[in-house]
C-alpha positions in Angstrom: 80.7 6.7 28.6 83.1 6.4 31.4 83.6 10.0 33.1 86.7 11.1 35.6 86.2 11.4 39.4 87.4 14.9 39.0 84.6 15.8 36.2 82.1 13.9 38.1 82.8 15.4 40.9 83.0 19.0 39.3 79.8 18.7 37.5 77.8 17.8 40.8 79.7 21.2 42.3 78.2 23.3 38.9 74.8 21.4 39.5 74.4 22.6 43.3 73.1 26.1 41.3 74.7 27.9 44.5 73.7 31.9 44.2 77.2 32.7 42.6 76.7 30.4 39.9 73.4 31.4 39.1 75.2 35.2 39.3 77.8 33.7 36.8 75.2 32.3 34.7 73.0 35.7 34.5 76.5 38.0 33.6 77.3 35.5 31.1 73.8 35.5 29.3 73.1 39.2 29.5 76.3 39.5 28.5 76.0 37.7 25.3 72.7 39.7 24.2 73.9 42.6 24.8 77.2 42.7 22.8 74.4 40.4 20.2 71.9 43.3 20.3 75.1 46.2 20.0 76.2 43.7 16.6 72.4 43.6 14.9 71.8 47.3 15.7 75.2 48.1 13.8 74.9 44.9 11.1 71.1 46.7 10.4 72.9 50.2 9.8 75.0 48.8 7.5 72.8 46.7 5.2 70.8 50.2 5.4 73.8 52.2 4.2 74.8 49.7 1.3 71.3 49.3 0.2 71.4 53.4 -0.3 74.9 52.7 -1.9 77.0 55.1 0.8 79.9 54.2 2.0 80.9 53.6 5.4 84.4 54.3 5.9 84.9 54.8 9.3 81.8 52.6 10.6 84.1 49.3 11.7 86.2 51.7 13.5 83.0 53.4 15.6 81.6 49.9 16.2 85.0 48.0 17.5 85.3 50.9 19.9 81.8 50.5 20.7 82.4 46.8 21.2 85.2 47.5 23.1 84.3 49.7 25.6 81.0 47.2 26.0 83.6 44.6 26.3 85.1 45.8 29.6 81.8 45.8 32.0 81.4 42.3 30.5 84.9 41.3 31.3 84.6 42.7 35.1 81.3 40.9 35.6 82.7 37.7 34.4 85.6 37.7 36.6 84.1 39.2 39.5 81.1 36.5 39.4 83.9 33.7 38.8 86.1 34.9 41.6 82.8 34.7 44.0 81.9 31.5 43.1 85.4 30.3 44.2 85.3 32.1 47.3 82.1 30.9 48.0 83.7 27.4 48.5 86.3 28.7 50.2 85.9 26.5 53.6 85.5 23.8 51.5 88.4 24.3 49.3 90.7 24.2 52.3 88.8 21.4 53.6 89.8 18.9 50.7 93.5 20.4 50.9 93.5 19.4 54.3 92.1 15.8 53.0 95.2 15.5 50.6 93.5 16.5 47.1 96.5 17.7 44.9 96.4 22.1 44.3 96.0 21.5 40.8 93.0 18.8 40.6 91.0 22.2 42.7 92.3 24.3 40.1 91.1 22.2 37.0 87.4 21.8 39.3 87.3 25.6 39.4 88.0 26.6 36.1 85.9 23.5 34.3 82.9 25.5 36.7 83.7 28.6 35.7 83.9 27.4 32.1 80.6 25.0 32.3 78.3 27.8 33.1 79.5 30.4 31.2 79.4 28.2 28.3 75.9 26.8 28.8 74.8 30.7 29.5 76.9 32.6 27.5 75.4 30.7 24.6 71.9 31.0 25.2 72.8 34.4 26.0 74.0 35.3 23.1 72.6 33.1 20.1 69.4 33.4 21.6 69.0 37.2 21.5 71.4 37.2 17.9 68.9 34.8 16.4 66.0 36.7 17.6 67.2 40.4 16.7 68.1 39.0 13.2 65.2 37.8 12.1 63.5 41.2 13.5 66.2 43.2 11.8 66.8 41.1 9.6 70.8 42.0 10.4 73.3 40.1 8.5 74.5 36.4 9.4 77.8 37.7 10.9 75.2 38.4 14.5 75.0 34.6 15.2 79.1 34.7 14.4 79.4 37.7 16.8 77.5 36.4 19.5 79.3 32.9 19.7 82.5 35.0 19.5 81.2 36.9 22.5 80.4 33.4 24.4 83.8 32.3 23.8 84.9 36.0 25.2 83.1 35.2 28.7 84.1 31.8 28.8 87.8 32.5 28.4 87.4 35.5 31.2 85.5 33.7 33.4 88.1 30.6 32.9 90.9 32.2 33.7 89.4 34.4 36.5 88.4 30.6 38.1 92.1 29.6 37.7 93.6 32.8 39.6 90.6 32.7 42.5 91.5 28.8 42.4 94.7 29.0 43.9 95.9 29.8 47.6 97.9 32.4 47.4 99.8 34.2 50.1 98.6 38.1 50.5 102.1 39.4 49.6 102.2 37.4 46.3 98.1 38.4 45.9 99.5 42.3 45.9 102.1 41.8 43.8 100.3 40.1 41.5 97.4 43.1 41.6 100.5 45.6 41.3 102.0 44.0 38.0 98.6 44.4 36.7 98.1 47.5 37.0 101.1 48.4 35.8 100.9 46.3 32.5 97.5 47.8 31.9 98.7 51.0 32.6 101.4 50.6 29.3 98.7 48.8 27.3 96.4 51.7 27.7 99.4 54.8 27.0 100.4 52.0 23.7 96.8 51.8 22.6 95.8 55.2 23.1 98.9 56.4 21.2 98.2 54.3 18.4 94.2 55.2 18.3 95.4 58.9 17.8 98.5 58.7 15.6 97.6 55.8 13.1 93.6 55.0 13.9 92.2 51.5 14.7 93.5 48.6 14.3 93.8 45.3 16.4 95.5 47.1 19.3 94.2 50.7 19.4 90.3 50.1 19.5 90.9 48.8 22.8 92.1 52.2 23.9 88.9 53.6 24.7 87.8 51.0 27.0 91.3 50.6 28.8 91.2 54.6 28.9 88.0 54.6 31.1 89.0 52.0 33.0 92.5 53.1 34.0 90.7 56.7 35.1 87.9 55.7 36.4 90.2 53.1 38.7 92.2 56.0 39.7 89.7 58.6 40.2 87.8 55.9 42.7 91.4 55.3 44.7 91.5 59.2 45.2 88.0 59.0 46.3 88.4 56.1 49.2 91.9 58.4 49.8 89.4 61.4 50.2 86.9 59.7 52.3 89.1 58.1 54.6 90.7 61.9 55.6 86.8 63.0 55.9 86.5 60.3 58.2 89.6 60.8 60.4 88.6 64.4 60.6 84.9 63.2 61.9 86.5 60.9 64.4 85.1 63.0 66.9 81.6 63.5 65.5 78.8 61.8 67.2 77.4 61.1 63.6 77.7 57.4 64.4 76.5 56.1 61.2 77.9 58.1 58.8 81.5 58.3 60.4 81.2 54.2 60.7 79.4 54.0 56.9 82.7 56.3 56.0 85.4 54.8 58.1 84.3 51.5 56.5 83.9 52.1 53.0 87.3 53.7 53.1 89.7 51.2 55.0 87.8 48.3 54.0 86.1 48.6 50.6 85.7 45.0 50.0 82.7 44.3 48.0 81.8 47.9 47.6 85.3 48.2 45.1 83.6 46.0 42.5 80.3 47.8 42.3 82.2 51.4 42.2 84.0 50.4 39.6 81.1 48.6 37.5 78.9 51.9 38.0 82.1 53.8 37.3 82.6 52.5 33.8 78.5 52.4 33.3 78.5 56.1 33.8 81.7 57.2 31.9 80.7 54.8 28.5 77.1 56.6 28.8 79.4 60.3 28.8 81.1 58.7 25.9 78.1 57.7 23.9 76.4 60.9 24.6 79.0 63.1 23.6 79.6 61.3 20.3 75.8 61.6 19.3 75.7 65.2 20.1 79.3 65.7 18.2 78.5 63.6 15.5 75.0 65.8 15.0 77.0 69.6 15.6 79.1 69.2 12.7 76.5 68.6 10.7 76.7 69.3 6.7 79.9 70.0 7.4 82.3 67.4 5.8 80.4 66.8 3.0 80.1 70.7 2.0 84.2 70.1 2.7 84.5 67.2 0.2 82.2 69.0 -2.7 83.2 72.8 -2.4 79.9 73.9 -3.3 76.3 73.2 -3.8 77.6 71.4 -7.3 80.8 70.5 -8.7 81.3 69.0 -12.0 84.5 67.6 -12.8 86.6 65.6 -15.4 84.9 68.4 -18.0 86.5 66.9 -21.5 88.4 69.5 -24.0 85.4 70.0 -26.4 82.9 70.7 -23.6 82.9 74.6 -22.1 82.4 75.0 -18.0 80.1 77.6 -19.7 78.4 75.5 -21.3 77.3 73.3 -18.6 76.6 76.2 -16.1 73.8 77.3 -19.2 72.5 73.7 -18.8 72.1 73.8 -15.4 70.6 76.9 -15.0 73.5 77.7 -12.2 72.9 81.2 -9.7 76.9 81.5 -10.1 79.5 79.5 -11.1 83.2 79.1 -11.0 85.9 77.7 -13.1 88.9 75.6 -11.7 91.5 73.4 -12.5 93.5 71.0 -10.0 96.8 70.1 -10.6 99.5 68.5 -8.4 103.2 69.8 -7.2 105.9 67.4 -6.0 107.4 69.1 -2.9 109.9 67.9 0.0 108.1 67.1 2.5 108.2 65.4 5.9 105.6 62.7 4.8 108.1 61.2 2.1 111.1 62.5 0.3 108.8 63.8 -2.3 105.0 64.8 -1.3 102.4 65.6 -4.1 100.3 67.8 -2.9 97.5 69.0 -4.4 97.2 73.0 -6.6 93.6 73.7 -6.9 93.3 76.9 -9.2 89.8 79.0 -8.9 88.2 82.1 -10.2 89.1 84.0 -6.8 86.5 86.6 -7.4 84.1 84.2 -7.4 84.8 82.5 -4.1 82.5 84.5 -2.1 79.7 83.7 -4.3 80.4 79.8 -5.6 82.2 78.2 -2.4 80.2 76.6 0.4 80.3 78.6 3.6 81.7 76.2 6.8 81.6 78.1 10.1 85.1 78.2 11.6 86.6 76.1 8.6 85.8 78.1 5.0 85.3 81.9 5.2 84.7 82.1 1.1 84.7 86.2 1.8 87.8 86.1 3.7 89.8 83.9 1.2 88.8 86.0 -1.6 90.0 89.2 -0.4 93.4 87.3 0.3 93.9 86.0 -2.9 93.0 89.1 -4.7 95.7 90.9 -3.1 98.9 92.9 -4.8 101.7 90.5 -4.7 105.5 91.4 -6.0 105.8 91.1 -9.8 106.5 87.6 -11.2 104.6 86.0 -8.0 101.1 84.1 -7.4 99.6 85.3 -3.5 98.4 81.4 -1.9 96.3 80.0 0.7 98.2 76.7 1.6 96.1 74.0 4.5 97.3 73.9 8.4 98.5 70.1 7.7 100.7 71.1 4.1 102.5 74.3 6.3 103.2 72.2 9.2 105.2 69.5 6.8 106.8 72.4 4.6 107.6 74.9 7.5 105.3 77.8 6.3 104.2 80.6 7.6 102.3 83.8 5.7 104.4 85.6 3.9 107.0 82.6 3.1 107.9 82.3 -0.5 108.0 79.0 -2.5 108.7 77.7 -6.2 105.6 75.9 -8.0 106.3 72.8 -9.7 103.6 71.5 -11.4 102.0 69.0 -13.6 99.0 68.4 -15.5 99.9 70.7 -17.4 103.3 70.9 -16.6 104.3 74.7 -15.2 106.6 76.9 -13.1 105.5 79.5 -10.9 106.2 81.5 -7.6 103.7 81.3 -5.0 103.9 83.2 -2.1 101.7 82.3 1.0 98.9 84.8 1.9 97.8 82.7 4.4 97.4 79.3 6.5 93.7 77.8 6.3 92.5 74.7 7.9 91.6 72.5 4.8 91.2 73.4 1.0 87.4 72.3 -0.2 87.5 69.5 -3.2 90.9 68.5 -3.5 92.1 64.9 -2.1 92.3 64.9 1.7 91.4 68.9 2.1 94.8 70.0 1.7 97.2 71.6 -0.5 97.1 75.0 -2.0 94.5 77.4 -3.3 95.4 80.0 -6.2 94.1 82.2 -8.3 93.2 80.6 -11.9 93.9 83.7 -14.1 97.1 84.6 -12.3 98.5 80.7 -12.3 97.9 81.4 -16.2 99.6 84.8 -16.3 102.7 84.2 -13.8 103.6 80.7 -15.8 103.2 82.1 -19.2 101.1 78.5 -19.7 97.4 77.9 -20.7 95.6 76.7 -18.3 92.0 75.3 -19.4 89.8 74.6 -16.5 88.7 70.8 -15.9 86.4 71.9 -13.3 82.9 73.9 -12.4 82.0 74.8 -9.0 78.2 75.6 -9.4 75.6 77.4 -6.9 71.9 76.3 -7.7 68.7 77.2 -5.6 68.0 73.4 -6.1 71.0 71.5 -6.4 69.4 67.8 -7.4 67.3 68.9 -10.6 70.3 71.4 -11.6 72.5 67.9 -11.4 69.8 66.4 -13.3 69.9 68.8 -16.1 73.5 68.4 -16.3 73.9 64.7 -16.4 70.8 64.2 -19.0 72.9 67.1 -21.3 76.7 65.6 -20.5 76.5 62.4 -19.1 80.2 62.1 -19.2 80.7 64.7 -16.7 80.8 63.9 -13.3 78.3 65.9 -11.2 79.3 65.8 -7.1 76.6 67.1 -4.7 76.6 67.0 -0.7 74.7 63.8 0.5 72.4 64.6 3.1 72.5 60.6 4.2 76.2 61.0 4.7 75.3 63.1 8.3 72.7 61.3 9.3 74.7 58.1 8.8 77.5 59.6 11.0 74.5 60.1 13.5 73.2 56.4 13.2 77.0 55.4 13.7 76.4 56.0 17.5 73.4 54.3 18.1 76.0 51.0 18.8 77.4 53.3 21.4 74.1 54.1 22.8 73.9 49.9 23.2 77.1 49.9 24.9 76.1 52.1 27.4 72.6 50.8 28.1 73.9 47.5 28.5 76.6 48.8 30.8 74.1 50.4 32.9 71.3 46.8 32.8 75.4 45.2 33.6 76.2 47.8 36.9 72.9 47.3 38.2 72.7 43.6 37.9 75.9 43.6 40.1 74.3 45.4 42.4 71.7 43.6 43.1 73.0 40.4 42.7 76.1 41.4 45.3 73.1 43.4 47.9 73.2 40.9 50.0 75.1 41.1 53.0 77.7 38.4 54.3 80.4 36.9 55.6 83.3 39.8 56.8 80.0 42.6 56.7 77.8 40.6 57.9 79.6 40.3 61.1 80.8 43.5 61.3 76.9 44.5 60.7 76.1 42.1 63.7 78.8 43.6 65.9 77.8 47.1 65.1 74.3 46.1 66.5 75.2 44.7 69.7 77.4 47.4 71.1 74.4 49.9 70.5 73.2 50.6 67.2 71.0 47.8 67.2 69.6 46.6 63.9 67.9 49.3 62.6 71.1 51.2 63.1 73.4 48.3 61.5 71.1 48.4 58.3 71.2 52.3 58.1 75.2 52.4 58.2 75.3 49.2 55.7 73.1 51.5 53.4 74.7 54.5 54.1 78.1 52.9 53.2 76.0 51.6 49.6 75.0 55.0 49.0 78.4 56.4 49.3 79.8 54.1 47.4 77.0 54.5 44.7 78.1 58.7 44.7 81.7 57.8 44.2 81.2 55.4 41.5 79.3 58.6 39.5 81.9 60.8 40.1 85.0 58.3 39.1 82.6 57.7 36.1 81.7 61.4 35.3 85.6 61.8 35.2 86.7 58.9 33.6 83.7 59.6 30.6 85.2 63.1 30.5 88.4 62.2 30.2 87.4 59.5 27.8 85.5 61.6 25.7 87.8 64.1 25.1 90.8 61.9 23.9 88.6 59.8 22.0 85.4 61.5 20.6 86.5 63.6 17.9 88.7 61.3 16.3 86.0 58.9 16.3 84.0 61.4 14.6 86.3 61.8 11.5 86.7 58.0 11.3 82.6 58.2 10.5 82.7 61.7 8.1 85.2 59.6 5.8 89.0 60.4 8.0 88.4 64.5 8.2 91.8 66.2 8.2 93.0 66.7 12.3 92.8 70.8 11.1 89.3 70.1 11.0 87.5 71.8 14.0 85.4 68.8 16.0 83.8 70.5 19.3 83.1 67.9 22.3 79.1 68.4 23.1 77.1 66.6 25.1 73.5 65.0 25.0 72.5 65.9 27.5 68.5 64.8 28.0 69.7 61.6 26.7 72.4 61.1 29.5 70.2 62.8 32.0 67.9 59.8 31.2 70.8 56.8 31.6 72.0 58.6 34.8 68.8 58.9 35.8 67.6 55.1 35.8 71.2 54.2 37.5 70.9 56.7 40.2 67.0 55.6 41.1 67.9 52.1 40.7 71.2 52.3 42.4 69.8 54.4 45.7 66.9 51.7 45.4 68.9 49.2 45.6 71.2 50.7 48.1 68.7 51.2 50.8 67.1 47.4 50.1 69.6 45.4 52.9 69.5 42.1 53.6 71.1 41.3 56.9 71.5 37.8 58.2 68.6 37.1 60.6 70.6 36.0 63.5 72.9 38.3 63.7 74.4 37.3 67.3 74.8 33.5 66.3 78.1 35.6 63.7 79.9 36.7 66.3 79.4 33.7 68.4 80.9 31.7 65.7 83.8 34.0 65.9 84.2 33.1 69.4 
């Protein structure tokens, strides 16, 4: 088979195995396994959850984020490994420019390269550790999908990061080009983050995590070097030579150093993001599912020739409470008409019946309110946060009751403004009084519904369904929290493999050369010699290693906050925003991931390789 000369030629280049393509070939292949190992860990969940016949609403949304805040240390490796393979060759680049070779044939070379090694490793990479994690998992068949998606991810980015570091570009067009970037990622990220709150993932908005971090943690680093080049200018006069020059040099000149701040940056704010979603995820607890039953049992669609009584005898119930739900149509800002949901209890009951939520349900508190004196011909209502907002209501705000199943007229006046109503679609609506509803509409109402408190909530739902099987018996799911839990352990991936990500960077940019090296040599000869040269080299790592953990430590923060509780009602089923969701933090388990960055980071820091000959550099430069 007859090949090109430009192929040819470009597949000799890729076979030389020069130390940036082996760099390329190691970010592309622990790439792949890692977004391979983040897939099986979440494909195992899964097949866990069906097999226990949950459902896992909000799971694809906690796993694309995942994905896609794993997605953008993978992306920066790729383009940072392809752009140094390029600039490797940068003598020779101009060399063959000088011979006559046409821009574009080096272009095509450069991103074939690029494209042949990520390919080659990206796929061993990532079917390799996909094939093996399934059959130990045994994960679902999309891994192997997933992971040749991922390959295609980091050839694409290493492809097109070999196109741009192909081409000569003049440094005016090279900053414009860097500004328009930041600038279009700047509106991606405000777009995608304003979709991720207001509407939830989809193909745009799970990015917003990732482009969140990034934008911050960019930021927060370009206020650092700001910071540390005034420390240096006030030091000027300091006979600290090697920290002033470590400082002075790190802040004018970043160079390499930008690349590993920003990779530790993002390592450090994903590991803040996975560790407050675990410890967020765990503090609200029973809490959703105590919100979606009411109570420690709840049988509904009761038929006309069964009692609530009945049943409660059955079950051998502590207490039990009586309810109907009916639904209003009212203007509202969601549509022209909103139904929204009556749910009509037994108010003296409340305190005794009604699931406790701290923060959320006071059952004491909402009893006392609905037992109050009202005016004559009116019913006194607790209406949810997200219901008053739409209608404009306040307490004390009066408001006609339209009403169906059964069909009835009544007066409600608002006695107060509650987060969420337990058991009624979506935790909203209104909250009455049964026996006044009754009373005030001159209409029977026949409860359809039994809230039930039982020392042992699973046999009383067994007596029950063996002496009515067609009742439905609701109980809180214990399963349901901890699969919220196990929801993060993709994010816990994500953030390991950012960290094994940062630190591969490091070590595989630790060596020390071309623009640093000779700066390094020249620092030696005027005096430092090059013991001296090595320490400021190092001390100029380590300071750049200490700014990377506080862009990161900002950026996670930042992150975090926007992103963590709405991530956390995506898993408990879409909780209503009036829901309370507190940011906490894990903190032994990020203790642990900072931990193994900062040891290996300072280790790595401190471990400088300078050129042997130092003096031979700046005798080239003469």
């Amino acid at each position: 088979m007859r090949v090109s000369g430009g192929i040819r030629f470009a597949l000799r280049r890729a076979g030389a195995a020069r130390a940036s393509l082996v760099a390329l070939a190691v970010f592309a292949g622990l790439s792949g396994a890692l977004v391979s190992a983040a897939t099986a860990v979440d494909a195992t969940r899964v097949a866990r959850v069906a097999a226990d016949g949950l459902a896992s609403t909000g799971s694809t949304g906690v796993a694309a984020v995942a994905i896609g805040m794993l997605a953008v240390p993978v992306a920066l490796a790729a383009v940072l490994s392809a752009v140094e393979v390029a600039r490797s060759r940068t003598g020779e680049t101009r060399l063959l420019l000088a011979r006559g070779m046409r821009p574009r044939r080096l272009v095509t070379m450069a991103v074939f390269e690029a494209a042949l090694i990520a390919t080659v490793a990206g796929l061993a990479g990532a079917l390799g550790a996909g094939v093996f994690l399934w059959m130990l998992t045994a994960a679902a068949a999309q891994v192997v999908l997933t992971a040749t998606g991922v390959a295609v991810f980091v050839v694409g980015t290493a492809g097109a990061a070999g196109l741009l570091a192909g081409r000569e570009s003049p440094p005016a067009r090279g900053v414009a080009v860097a500004v328009a970037a930041i600038i279009v990622v700047a509106i991606v990220t405000g777009v995608a983050t304003w979709r991720l709150l207001t509407f939830g993932v989809d193909p745009i908005s799970f990015l917003a995590p990732a482009l969140l971090l990034l934008v911050v943690a960019t930021a927060s680093t370009v206020l650092a070097l700001a910071g540390l080049r005034m420390l240096s200018s006030a030091a000027s006069r300091s006979r600290g030579l090697i920290l002033v020059t470590a400082l002075r040099r790190l802040s004018r000149r970043p160079g390499r150093s930008a690349s590993s701040m920003i990779a530790v940056a993002i390592a450090v704010g994903i590991s803040v993001v996975a560790a407050s979603y675990t410890s967020s995820a765990v503090g609200v607890g029973e809490g959703p599912e105590a919100l979606r039953v009411g109570a420690d049992l709840r049988v509904v669609t009761i038929p006309a020739d069964v009692t609530p009584s009945a049943i409660s005898a059955a079950a051998g119930a502590d207490a039990a409470m009586e309810g109907r739900q009916l639904v209003a149509s009212m203007p509202s800002t969601r549509s022209e008409r909103d139904r929204v949901p009556i749910l009509a209890l037994e108010s003296q009951k409340i305190r005794e019946v009604m699931t406790a939520i701290p923060g959320v349900v006071d059952p004491g508190e909402w009893s006392e309110r609905l037992s109050r004196l009202s005016s004559a011909g009116q019913i006194p209502a607790l209406v949810s946060q997200d219901v008053a907002d739409d209608l404009g209501l306040i307490e004390g705000d009066s408001l006609a009751l339209d009403a169906s199943s059964p069909s009835l007229t009544a007066d409600l006046v608002v006695a107060g403004v509650v987060p969420v109503i337990p058991g009624t679609p979506g935790s909203r609506g209104f909250l009455v009084d049964l026996a006044r509803l009754a009373v005030v509409s001159g209409e029977r109402v026949e409860p359809n519904q039994l809230w039930i408190a039982a020392d042992d909530p699973g046999a009383s739902a067994a007596l029950i369904e063996r002496e009515y099987p067609q009742v439905v018996v609701l109980a809180p799911d214990p399963a349901v929290a901890a699969d919220r839990v196990a929801q993060g352990s993709i994010l816990q991936v994500s953030a390991i493999g950012s960290v094994l990500i940062a630190l591969t960077l490091l070590v595989l940019r630790g060596r020390v050369s071309g623009v640093e090296a000779r700066d390094a040599a020249l620092l030696s000869i005027v005096g430092a010699g090059r013991r001296g040269a090595t320490t400021v080299v190092a001390t100029q790592n380590t300071t750049a290693l200490v700014v990377g953990f506080v862009a990161g430590i900002i950026g996670g923060a930042v992150t975090a906050a926007a992103t963590v509780p709405p991530a956390v009602r995506w898993a408990s089923g879409d909780l209503p925003a009036a829901y309370p969701v507190g940011i906490q933090v894990d903190v032994p388990a990020l203790l642990v991931l900072l931990a193994v960055l900062l040891v290996g980071g300072l280790a790595i820091a401190w471990w400088v390789r300078l050129p042997r000959a130092l003096a031979r550099l700046i005798r080239e430069d003469e």
